[in-house]
C-alpha positions in Angstrom: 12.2 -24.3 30.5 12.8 -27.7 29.6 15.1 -29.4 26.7 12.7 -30.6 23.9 14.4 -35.1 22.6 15.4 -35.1 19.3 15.4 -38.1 17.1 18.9 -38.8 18.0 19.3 -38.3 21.6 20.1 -34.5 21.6 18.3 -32.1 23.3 16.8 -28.8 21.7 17.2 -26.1 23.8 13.9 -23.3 23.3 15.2 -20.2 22.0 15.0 -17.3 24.9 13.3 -14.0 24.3 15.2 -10.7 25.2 14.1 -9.5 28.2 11.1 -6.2 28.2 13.2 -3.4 27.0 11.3 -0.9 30.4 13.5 1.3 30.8 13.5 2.3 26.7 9.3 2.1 27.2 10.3 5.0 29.8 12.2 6.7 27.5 9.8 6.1 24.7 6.9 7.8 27.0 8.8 10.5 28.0 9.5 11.3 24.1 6.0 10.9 23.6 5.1 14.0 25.5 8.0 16.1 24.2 7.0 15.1 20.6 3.7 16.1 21.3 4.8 19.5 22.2 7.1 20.0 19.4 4.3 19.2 17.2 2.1 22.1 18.1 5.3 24.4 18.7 5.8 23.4 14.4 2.0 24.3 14.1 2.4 27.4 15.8 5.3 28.5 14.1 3.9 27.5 10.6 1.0 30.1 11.7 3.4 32.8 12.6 5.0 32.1 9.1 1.5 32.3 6.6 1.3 35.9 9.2 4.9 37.0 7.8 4.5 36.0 4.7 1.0 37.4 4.4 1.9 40.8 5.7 5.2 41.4 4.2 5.5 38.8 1.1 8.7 37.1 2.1 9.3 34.2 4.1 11.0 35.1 7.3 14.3 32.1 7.7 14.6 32.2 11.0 10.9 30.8 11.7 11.6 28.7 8.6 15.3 27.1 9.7 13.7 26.9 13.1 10.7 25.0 11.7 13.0 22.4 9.9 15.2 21.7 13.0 12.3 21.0 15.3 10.6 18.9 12.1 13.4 16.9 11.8 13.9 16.9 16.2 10.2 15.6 15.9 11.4 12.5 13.4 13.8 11.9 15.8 11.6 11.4 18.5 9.1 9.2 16.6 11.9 7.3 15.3 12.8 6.8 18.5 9.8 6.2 19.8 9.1 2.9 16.5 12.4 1.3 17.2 13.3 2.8 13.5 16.4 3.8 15.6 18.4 3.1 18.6 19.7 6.6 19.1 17.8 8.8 22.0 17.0 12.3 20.2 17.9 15.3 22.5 18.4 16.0 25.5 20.0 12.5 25.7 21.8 12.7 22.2 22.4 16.3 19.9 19.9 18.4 19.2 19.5 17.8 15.0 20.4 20.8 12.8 19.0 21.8 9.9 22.1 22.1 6.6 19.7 24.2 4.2 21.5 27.1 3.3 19.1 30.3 4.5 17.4 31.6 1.5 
């Protein structure tokens, strides 16, 4: 790169970019593929849960505490994935957990 005169006799320096964040692109593809699982392991389990609740009337809160830590695991991972945040979702970081009281 080369220093850009000023008026004065200074130089300008250009500003640099950051270098190519690759290895979080690895990252990011890798939690690509695991959020694509999770999402069809949410559709699945909100199937099983119209069955419960369609056979016995009541929602069954395992399947539905189960549902909400893998939906909030699946922001995570897309959050991730957008740069809406720097922390790597599980199995890098925790695994998110749901604080609705069962009921």
């Amino acid at each position: 790169m080369t220093d850009v005169p000023t008026d004065n006799g200074s130089a300008i320096r250009p500003a640099s970019r950051p270098a190519f964040p690759a290895l979080r692109l690895l990252y990011a593809i890798g939690f690509a593929v695991a959020a694509w699982v999770v999402f069809w392991v949410v559709i699945v389990l909100a199937a099983v849960q119209f069955v419960l609740v369609g056979t016995s009337g009541k929602l069954n809160d395992e399947v539905k505490n189960l549902s909400l830590n893998l939906v909030q695991y699946l922001w995570e991972l897309l959050a991730f994935i957008t740069f809406i945040r720097d922390e790597q979702p599980f199995p890098i970081g925790p695994f998110p957990h749901s604080n609705a009281a069962p009921g």
